[in-house]
C-alpha positions as CSV (number, residue, x, y, z in Angstrom):
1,X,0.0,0.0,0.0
2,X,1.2,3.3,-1.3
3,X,1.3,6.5,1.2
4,X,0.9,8.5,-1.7
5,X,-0.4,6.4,-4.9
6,X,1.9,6.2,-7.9
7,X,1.8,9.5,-10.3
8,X,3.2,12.5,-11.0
9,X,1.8,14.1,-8.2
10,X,3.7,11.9,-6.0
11,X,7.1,13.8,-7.2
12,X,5.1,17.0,-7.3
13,X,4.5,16.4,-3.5
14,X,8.2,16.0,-2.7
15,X,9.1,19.0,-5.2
16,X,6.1,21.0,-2.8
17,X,8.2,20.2,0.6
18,X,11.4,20.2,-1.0
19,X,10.7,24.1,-1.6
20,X,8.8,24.6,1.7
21,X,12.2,23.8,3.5
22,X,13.8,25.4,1.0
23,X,11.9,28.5,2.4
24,X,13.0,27.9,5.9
25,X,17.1,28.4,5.0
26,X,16.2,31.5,2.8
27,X,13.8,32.3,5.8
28,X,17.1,33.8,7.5
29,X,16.1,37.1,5.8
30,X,13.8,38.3,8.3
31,X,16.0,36.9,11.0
32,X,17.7,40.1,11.5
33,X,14.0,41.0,13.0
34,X,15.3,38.5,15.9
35,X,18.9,39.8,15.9
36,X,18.3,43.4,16.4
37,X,15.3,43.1,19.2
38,X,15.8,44.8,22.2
39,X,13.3,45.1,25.1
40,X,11.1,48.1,26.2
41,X,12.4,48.1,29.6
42,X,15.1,46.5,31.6
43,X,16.3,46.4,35.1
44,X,19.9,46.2,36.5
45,X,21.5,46.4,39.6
46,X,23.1,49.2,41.1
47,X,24.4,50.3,44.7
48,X,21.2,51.9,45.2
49,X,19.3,48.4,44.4
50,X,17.6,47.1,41.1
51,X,16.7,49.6,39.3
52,X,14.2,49.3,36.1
53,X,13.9,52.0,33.5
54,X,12.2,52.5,30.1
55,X,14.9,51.3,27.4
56,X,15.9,54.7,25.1
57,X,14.9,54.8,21.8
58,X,18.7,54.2,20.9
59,X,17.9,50.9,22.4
60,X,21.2,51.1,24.3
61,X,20.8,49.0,27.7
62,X,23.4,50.6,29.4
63,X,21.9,52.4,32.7
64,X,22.7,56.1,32.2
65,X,20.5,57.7,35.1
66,X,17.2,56.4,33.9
67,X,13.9,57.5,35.8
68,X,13.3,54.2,38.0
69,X,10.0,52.6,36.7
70,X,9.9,50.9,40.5
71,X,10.5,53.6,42.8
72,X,8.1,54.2,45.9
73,X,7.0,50.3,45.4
74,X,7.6,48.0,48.5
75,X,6.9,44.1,49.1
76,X,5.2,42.1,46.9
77,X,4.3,45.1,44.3
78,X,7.9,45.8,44.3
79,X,9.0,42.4,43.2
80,X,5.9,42.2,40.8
81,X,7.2,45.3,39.5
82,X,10.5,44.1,39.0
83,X,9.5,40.5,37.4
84,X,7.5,42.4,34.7
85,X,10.4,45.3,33.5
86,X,12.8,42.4,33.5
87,X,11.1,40.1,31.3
88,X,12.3,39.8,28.1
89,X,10.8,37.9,25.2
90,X,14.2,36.8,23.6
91,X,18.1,37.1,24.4
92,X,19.4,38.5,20.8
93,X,22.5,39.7,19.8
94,X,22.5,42.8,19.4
95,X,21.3,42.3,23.4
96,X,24.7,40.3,23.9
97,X,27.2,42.3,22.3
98,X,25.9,45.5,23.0
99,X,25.7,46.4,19.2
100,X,23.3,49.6,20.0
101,X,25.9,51.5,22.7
102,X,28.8,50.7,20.5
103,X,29.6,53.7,18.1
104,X,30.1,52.7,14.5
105,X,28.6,49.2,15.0
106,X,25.4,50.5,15.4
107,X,25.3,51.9,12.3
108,X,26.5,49.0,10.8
109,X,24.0,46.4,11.7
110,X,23.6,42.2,11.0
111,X,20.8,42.9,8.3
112,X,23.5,45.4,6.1
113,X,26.2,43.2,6.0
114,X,23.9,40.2,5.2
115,X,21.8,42.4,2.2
116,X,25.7,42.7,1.1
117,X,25.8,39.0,1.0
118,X,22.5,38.4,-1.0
119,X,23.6,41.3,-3.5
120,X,26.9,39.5,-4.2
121,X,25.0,36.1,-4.1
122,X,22.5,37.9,-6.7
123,X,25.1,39.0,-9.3
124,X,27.1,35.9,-9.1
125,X,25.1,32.8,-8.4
126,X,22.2,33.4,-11.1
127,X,24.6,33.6,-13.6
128,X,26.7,30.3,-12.4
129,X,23.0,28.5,-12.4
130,X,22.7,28.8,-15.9
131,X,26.1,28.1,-16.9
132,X,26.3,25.6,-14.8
133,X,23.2,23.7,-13.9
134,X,20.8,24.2,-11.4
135,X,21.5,21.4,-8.6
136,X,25.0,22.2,-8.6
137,X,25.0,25.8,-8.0
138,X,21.9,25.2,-5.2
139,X,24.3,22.5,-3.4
140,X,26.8,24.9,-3.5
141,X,24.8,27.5,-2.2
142,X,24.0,25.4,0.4
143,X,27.4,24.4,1.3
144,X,28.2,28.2,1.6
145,X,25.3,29.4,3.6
146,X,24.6,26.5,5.9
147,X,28.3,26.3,7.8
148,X,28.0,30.0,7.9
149,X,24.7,30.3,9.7
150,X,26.2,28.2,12.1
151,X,29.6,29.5,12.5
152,X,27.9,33.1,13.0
153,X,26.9,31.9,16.6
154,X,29.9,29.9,17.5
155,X,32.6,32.9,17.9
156,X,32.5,36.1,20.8
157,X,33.8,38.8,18.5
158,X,31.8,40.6,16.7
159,X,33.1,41.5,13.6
160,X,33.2,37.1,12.6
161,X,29.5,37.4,13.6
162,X,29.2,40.1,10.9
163,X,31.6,38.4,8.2
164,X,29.4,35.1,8.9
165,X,26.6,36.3,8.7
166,X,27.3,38.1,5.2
167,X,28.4,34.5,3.7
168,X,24.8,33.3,5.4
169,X,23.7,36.0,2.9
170,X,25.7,34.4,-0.3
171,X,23.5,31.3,0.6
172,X,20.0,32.9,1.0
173,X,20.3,34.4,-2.1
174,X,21.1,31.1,-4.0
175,X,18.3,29.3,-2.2
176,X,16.1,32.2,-3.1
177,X,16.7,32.6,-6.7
178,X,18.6,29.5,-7.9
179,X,15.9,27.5,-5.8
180,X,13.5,28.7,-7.5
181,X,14.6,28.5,-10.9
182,X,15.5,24.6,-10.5
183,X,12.1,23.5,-8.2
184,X,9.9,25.6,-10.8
185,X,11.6,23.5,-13.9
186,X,11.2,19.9,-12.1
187,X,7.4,20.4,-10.5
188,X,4.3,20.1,-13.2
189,X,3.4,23.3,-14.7
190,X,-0.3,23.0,-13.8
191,X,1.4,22.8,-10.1
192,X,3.8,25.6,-10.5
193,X,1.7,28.3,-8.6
194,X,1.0,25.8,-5.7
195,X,4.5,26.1,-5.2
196,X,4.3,29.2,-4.4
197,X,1.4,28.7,-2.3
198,X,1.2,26.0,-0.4
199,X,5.4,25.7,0.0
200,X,5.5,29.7,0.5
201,X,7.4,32.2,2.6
202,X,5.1,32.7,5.6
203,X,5.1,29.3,6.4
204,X,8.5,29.5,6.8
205,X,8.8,32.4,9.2
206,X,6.6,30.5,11.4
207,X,8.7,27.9,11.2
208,X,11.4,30.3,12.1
209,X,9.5,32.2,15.2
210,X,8.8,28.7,16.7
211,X,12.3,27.7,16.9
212,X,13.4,31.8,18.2
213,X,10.2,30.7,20.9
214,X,11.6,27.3,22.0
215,X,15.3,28.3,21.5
216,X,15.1,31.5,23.4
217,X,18.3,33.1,22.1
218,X,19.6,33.5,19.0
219,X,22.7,31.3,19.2
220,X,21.0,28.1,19.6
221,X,17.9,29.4,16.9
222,X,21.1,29.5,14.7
223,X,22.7,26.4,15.1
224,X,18.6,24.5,15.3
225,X,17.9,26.4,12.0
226,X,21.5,25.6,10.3
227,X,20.5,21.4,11.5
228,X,17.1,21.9,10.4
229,X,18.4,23.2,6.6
230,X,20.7,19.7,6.2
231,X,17.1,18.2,5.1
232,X,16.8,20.4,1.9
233,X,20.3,20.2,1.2
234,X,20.1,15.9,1.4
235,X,16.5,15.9,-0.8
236,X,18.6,18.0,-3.0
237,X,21.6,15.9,-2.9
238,X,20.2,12.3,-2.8
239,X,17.0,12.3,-4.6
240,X,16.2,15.2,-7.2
241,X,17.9,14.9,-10.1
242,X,19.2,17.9,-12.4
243,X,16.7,20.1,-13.9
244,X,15.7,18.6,-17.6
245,X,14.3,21.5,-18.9
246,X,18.2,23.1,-18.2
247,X,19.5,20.1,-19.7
248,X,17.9,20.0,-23.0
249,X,18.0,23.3,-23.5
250,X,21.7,22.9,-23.3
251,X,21.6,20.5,-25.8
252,X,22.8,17.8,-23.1
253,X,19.8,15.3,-24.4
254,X,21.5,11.7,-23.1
255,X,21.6,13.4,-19.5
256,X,17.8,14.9,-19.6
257,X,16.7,11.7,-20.5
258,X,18.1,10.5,-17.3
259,X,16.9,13.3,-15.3
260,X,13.2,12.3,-16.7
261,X,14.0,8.3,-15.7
262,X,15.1,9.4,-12.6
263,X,11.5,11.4,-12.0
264,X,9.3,8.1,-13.3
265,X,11.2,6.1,-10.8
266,X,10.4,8.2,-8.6
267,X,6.8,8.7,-9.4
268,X,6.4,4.9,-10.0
269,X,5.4,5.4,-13.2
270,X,6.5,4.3,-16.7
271,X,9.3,5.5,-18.5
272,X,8.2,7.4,-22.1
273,X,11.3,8.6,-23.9
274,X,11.7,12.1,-25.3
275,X,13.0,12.0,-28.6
276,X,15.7,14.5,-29.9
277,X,14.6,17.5,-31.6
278,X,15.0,16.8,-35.1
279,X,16.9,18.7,-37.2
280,X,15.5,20.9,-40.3
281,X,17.8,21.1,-43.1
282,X,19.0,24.4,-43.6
283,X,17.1,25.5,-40.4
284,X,18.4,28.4,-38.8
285,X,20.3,27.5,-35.4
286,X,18.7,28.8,-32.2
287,X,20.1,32.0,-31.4
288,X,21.6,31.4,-27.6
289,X,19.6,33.9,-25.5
290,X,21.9,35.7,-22.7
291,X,21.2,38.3,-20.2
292,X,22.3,41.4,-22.9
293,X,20.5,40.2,-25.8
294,X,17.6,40.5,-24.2
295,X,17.4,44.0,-24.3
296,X,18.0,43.3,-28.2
297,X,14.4,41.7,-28.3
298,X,11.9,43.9,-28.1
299,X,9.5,41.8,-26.3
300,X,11.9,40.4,-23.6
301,X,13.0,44.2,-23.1
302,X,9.2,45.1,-22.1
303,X,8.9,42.0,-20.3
304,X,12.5,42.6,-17.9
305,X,11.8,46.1,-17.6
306,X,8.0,45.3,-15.9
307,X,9.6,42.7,-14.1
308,X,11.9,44.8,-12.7
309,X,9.0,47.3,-12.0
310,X,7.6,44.5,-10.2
311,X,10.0,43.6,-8.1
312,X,10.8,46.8,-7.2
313,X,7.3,48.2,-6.3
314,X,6.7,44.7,-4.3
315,X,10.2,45.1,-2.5
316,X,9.7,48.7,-1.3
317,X,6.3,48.0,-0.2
318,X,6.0,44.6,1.2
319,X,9.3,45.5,3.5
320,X,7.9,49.4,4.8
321,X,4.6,47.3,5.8
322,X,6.4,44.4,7.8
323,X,9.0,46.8,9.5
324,X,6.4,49.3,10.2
325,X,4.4,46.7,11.9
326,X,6.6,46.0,14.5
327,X,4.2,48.3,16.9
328,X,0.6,46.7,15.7
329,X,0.4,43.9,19.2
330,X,1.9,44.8,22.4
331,X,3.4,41.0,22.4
332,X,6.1,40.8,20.1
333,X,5.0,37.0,19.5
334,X,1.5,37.7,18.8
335,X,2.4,40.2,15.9
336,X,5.1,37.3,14.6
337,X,2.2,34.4,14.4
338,X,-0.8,36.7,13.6
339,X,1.4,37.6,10.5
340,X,2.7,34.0,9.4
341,X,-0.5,32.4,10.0
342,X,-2.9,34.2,8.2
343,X,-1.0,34.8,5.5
344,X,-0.1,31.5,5.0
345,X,-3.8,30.3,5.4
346,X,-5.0,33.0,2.5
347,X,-2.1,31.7,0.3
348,X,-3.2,28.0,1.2
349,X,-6.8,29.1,0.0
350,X,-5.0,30.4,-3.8
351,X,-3.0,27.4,-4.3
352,X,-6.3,25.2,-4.2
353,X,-8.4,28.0,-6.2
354,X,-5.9,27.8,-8.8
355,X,-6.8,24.6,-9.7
356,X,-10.5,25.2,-9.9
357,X,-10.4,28.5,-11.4
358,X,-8.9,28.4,-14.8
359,X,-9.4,32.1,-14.9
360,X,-7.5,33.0,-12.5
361,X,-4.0,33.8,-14.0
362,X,-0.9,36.0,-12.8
363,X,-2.4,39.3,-14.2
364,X,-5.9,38.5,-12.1
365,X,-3.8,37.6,-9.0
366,X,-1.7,40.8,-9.1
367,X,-4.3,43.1,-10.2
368,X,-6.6,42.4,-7.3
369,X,-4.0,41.9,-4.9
370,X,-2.5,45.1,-5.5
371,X,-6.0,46.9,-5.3
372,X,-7.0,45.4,-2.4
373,X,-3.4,46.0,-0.9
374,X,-4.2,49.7,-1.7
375,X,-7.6,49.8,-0.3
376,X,-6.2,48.5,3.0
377,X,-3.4,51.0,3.2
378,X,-5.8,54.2,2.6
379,X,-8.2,52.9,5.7
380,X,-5.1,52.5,7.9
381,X,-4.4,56.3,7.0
382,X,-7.8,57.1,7.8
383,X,-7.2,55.0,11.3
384,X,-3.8,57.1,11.9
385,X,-5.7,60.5,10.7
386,X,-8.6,59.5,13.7
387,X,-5.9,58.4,16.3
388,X,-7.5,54.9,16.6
389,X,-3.8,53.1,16.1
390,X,-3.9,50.3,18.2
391,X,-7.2,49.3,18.2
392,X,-8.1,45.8,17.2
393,X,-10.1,47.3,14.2
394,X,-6.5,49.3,13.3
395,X,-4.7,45.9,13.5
396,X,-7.1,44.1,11.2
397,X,-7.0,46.6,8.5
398,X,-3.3,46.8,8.6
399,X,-2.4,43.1,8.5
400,X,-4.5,43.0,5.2
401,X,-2.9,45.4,3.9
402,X,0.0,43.2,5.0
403,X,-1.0,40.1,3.8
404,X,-2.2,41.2,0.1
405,X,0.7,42.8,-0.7
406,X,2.9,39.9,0.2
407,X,0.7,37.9,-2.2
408,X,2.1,39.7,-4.9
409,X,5.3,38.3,-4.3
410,X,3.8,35.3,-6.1
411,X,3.1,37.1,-9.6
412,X,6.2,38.8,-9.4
413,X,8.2,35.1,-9.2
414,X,5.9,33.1,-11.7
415,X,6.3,35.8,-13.9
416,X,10.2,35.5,-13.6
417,X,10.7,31.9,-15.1
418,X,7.3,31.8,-17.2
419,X,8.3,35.3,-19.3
420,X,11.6,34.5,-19.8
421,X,13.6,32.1,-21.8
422,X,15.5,28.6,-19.9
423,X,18.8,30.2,-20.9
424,X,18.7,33.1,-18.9
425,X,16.1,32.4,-16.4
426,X,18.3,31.9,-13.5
427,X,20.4,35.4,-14.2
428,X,17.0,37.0,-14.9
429,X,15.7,36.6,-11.5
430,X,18.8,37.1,-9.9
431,X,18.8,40.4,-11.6
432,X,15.0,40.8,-10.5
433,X,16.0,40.3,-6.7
434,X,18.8,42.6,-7.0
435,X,15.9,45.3,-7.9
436,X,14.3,44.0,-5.0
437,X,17.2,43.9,-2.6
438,X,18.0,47.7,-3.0
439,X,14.3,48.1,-2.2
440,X,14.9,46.6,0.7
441,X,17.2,48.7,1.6
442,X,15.7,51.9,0.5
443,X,12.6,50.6,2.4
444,X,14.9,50.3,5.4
445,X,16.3,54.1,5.0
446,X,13.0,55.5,5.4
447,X,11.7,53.6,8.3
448,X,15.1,53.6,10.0
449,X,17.3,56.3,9.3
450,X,17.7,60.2,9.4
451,X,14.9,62.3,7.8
452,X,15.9,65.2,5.9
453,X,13.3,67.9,7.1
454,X,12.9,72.0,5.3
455,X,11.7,74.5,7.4
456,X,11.8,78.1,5.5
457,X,15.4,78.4,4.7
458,X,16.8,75.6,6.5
459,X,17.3,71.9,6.5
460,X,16.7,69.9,9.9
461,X,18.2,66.5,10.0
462,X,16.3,64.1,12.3
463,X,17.2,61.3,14.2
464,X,14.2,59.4,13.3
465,X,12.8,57.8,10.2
466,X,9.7,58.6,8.3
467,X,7.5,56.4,10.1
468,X,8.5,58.5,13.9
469,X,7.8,62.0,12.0
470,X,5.5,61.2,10.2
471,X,3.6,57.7,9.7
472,X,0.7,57.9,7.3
473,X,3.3,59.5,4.9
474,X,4.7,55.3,4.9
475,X,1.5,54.2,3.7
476,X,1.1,56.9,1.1
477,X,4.6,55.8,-0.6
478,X,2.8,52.1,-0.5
479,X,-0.3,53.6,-2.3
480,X,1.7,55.3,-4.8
481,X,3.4,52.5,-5.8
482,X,1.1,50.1,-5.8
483,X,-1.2,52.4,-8.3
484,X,2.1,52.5,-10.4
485,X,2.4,48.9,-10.2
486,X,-1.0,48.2,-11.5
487,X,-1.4,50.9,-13.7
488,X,2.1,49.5,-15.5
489,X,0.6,45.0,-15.4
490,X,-2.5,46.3,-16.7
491,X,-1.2,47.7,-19.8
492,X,1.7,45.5,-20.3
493,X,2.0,42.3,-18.2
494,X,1.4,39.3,-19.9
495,X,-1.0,35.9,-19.2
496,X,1.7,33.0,-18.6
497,X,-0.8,30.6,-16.6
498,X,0.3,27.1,-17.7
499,X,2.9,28.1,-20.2
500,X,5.6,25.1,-20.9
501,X,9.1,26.6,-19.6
502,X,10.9,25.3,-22.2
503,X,9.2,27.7,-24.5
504,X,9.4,30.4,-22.5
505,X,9.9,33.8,-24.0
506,X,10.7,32.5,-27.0
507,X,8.9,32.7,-30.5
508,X,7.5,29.2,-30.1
509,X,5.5,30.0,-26.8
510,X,2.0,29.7,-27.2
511,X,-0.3,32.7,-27.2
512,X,-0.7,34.7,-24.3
513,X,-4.1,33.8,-22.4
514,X,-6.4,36.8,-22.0
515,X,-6.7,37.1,-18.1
């Protein structure tokens, strides 16, 4: 008796968990959330007694003077009082070292040097996938990152846990782009979008908050998560074979044929061979496409350059929601789960729709998702405007806003290896995440850093990002973009539902689908 009955699905099932852990390794983007917490108030001991006090918004921990939180308390509400400004809901790193009181470290933070790491990934790994072959350059990948994660929390110093984590980076942005370029080619295309659903990103991060929960500091959530990885890298390794679709289209037909034997065994189903293309006489040879001649072809060029636009929009705006969000629970857990879980169950709900609604293609998915993304952001303006932040109707509205913005991360990767061609796939989505990675970072700069303010004649520079002077104007950079973003797929995305990959973006690709 079969667990799971003989059939294609069966290797579409391991392709679906494959990618889900997959997730978990490139998960280590948002860990920096867990790196760089700090607690609202802490206590410490002094020769006056224990002393608890509100942290600064520095979040420096060293006592300078601090108004006592405690004082004129005695017995019992007195050690109550104490219990609750020392609890803290995680021991990070940037608690341990001290990063915050330490001057130029604390301009220099874990998530900088580890963007550094997934930009250098970004430029070099895409390209190596496609030269090289998809399983290789993800093992590799793999072998980089994984030691790394765990080497980041072995050492006491500082500056390894920063060069450590920036190789962690290398491999994040391998499993993120080459991952998805090989699972995408082996997984059935009529299952390619549950890939994205059902194996997606939030279940991941809370994957990644239970083991911060049960860990409780951020050494041993490093060294669980780097354990945890080994099972994506031995699927990889052991089981999946090479992508076909990379093979033939590297002319390599002996070892594609092996690749697809490999699958049937593996799906307990009979071997049909694939015959060689045959050749035309006098038939003009395949131009090889490569990262510049796309810009050659006109339709490529409009389909990178809305890519890009994508990317970026989705980048910028799915990043300012999730670090402005931060403040939406008063328990840091709460906001972690609420956000995971409900976006995971809405992309859940998408992947099985898909199926059952043939009309639901990447342009549909964006379009609404966008809108309703948009919608969302103008009532929590409205909320902001009224001064009802923090009520529960205030945290609903937001985490939609949340969640359907993150949804259009799944467009934005379809679209990545169904509009463009096997031989640059790989390099065009590295180049993709490369727009989203300085997005990223921009997104960071206006949440985080120094706001350049003109009153009259002068300029004030603030010690506080945008969303400290002046919030709502976040959310109004979200709508903007997101009106650009749908104003630009109306006109010009195209339907790639279904579409074989190994026509992709070329003249034989069937006919766009009207969406």
């Amino acid at each position: 008796m079969h667990i799971i009955p003989p059939g294609l699905y069966r290797v579409d099932v391991l392709i679906l968990i494959s990618y889900q852990m997959c997730h978990f390794f490139s998960i280590q983007q948002l860990f920096p959330i867990f790196l760089n917490y700090t607690p609202k108030t802490a206590c410490i001991e002094t020769a006056q007694g224990k002393v608890c006090y509100d942290v600064p918004k520095s979040k420096c921990l060293q006592y300078n003077d601090f108004p006592n939180l405690c004082a004129n308390l005695t017995g019992t509400a007195l050690s109550d009082c104490h219990t609750e400004k020392s609890h803290s809901y995680y021991t990070s790193a940037a608690m341990e070292f001290e990063i915050y009181c330490k001057p130029g470290w604390k301009d220099f933070r874990p998530a900088f040097v580890q963007y550094v790491g997934v930009l250098i990934g970004n430029i070099i790994l895409g390209y190596v996938a496609d030269q090289m072959g998809r399983k290789k350059t993800f093992i590799l990948s793999m072998l980089i990152g994984i030691p790394s994660l765990s080497l980041s929390a072995t050492f006491n110093s500082i500056a390894a846990f920063y060069f450590f984590r920036a190789l962690t980076g290398i491999g994040i942005a391998g499993t993120m782009i080459v991952g998805w370029a090989y699972f995408s080619e082996l997984v059935s295309p009529h299952q390619r979008f549950k890939l994205r659903t059902f194996s997606n990103w939030a279940n991941a991060r809370i994957m990644l908050t239970l083991v911060a929960l049960f860990t409780g500091e951020w050494r041993l959530s490093s060294h669980v998560s780097a354990c945890i990885s080994l099972i994506t890298l031995s699927i990889v390794y052991f089981i999946l074979p090479e992508s076909h679709i990379w093979l033939r289209k590297k002319g390599r037909y002996a070892e594609a044929e092996e690749s697809r034997k490999r699958i049937a065994a593996l799906a307990g189903i009979e071997f049909v061979p694939m015959p060689e293309p045959e050749k035309v006489a006098n038939a003009e040879p395949e131009k090889t496409v490569n990262i510049c001649t796309v810009f050659a072809n006109p339709q490529l060029r409009k389909n990178i350059l809305i890519l890009w636009l994508m990317w970026f929009v989705t980048g910028m705006t799915a990043y300012l929601t999730d670090l402005c969000g931060g403040d939406m629970t008063k328990n840091f857990w709460v906001g972690q789960f609420l956000s995971g879980i409900l976006l995971s169950v809405v992309r859940i709900i998408m992947g099985f729709a898909d199926g059952y609604l043939p009309w639901m293609g990447r342009r549909f998915v964006l379009l609404c998702s966008q809108s309703l993304a948009i919608v969302f952001f103008g009532c929590v303006i409205a909320f902001l405007f009224a001064g009802e932040k923090g009520q529960w109707y205030y945290t609903a509205v937001y985490l939609a806003a949340f969640v359907f913005t993150s949804i259009v991360w799944e467009p934005c990767y379809l679209c990545a290896s169904e509009l463009m061609p096997t031989d640059v796939r790989a390099t065009s989505t590295a180049s993709c995440s490369i727009v989203g990675r300085f997005a990223n970072i921009g997104a960071s700069m206006l949440v985080s850093y120094r706001f350049i303010f003109f009153r009259e004649k002068s300029i004030e520079f603030l010690q506080s990002g945008l969303k400290t002077v002046y919030e709502p104007g976040v959310h109004m950079i979200s709508i903007s973009l997101g009106l650009t973003n749908v104003v630009a797929a109306y006109f010009l995305l195209q339907e790639t539902k279904n579409c074989s990959l190994d026509k992709a973006g070329t003249a034989a690709a069937k006919s766009p689908e009207k969406a």
